[in-house]
Each structure stands twice: as structure tokens, then as C-alpha cells.
C-alpha positions in Angstrom: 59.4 96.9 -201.5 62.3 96.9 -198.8 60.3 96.3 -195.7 63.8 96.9 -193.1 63.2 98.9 -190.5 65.6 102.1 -190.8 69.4 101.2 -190.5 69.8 103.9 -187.7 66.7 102.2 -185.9 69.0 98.8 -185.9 71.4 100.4 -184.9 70.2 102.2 -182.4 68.8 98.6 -181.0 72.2 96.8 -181.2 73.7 99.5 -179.8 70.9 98.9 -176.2 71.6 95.3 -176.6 75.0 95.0 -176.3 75.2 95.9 -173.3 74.8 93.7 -169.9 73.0 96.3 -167.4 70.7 97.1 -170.4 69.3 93.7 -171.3 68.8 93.6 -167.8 66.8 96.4 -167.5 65.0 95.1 -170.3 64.3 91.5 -168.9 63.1 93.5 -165.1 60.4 95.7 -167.7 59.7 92.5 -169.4 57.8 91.2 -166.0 55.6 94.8 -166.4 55.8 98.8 -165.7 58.1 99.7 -162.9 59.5 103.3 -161.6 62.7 104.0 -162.5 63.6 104.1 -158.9 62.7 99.8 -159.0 64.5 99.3 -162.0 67.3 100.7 -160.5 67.4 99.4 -157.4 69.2 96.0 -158.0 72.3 97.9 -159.7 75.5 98.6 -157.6 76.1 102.5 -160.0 74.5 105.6 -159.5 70.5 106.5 -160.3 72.7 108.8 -162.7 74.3 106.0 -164.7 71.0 103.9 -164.7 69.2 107.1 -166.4 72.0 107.0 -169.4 71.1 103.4 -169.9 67.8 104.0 -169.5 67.8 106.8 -171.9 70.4 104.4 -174.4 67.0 102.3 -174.5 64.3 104.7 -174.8 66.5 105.9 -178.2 66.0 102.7 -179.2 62.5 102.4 -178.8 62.6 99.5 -176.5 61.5 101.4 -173.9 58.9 103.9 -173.0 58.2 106.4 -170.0 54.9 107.3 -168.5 55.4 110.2 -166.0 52.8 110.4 -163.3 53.5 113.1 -160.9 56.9 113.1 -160.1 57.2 109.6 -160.5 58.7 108.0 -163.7 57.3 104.8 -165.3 59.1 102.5 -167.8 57.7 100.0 -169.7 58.9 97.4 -172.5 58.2 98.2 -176.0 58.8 94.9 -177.4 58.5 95.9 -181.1 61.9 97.1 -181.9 62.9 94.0 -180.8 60.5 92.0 -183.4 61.7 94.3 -186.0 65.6 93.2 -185.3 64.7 89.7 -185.3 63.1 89.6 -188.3 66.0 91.3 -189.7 68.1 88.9 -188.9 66.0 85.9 -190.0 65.9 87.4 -193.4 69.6 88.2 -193.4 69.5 84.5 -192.3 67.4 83.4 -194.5 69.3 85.3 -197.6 73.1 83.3 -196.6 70.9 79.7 -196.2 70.0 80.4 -199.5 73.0 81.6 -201.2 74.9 78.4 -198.8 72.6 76.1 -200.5 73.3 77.0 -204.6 76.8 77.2 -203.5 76.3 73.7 -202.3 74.2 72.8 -205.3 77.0 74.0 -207.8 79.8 72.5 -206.3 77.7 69.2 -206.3 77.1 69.8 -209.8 80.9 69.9 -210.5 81.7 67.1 -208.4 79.4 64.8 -210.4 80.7 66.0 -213.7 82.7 64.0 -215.9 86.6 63.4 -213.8 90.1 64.2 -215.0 92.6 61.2 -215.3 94.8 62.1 -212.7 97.0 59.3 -213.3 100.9 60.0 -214.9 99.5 58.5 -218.2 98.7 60.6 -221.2 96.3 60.2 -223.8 97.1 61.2 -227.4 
């Protein structure tokens, strides 16, 4: 049973992670809940901007918003996150693997039996 989270869900993740202002975000939520007004408050671009990368990682799942009054809360949903690493450590896991047969087999032919590469013949 394939146990992969959706391919649009990674996606969706790599997508938040690549860029610099939205791991950023994500390390400030990592420390707790904040207002969107404090997680934007360290960034020189618009409360605008900060809303489209906020919104980039609430897509994702890595992020989720608690509204109390008119006051927004984010906070970090670390399990999109778990699910992308163990992707990757299978994915990791699957080229070891198929790295260390490779390996085996060319062993294998190394220690098999030589070709005379000298100019002589043998009739």
C-alpha cells in the first residue's frame, strides 16, 4: 500500500519551501502562535505581499489561522513537513539501495575470471 502523501500535497510543500521569506515565516511560527501583524513585522514588503506568502503556506498545510476578532493567528502545522521528509528518506532510501546492487554487480564482475589483455593470442 503506497503510503505517499498526495503528489499535489508535495508539491504544494516544495513549492512554500523554496522560498526565503517563507521558511522564515515558518522558523518565526516555529517559536509559537503569532498575529499576522508580528510575523510580518520583521519584513521590509507590504502586509499585502506577507498575506500571499502567508496564504502560499496555508495551501500547503504548513500553516494554520485562528481568527479571534479581528485579529488573525498563525500557527505551525509541522506535519506536512514530516510527511515530505519521510518522502524523501524513502526516495533516499530506494537510490542507497539500488547504489548498493549496482555496487554489488560491478564487484561481481570485477572478481570474475580476467581477459589476457596482452598482444599474445591463444589458439
Amino acid at each position: 500500500m503506497n503510503k505517499d502523501p498526495p503528489a499535489r500535497q508535495l508539491d504544494d510543500v516544495f513549492v512554500a519551501l523554496a522560498d526565503e521569506t517563507r521558511r522564515a515565516i515558518l522558523a518565526r511560527l516555529s517559536a509559537g502562535e503569532a498575529r499576522v501583524t508580528e510575523v510580518a513585522a520583521p519584513f521590509d514588503i507590504a502586509l499585502n505581499s506577507v498575506s500571499k506568502h502567508i496564504r502560499i503556506l496555508e495551501r500547503a498545510g504548513l500553516v494554520t489561522r485562528r481568527r479571534s476578532g479581528r485579529d488573525h493567528y498563525l500557527s505551525l502545522n509541522p506535519r506536512p513537513l514530516t510527511e515530505a521528509s519521510d518522502w524523501l528518506q524513502s526516495r533516499q532510501r530506494f537510490w542507497a539501495d539500488r547504489v548498493q546492487k549496482l555496487q554489488a554487480l560491478l564487484d561481481e564482475e570485477d572478481a570474475g575470471p580476467r581477459k589476457q589483455t596482452s598482444g599474445v593470442r591463444r589458439s
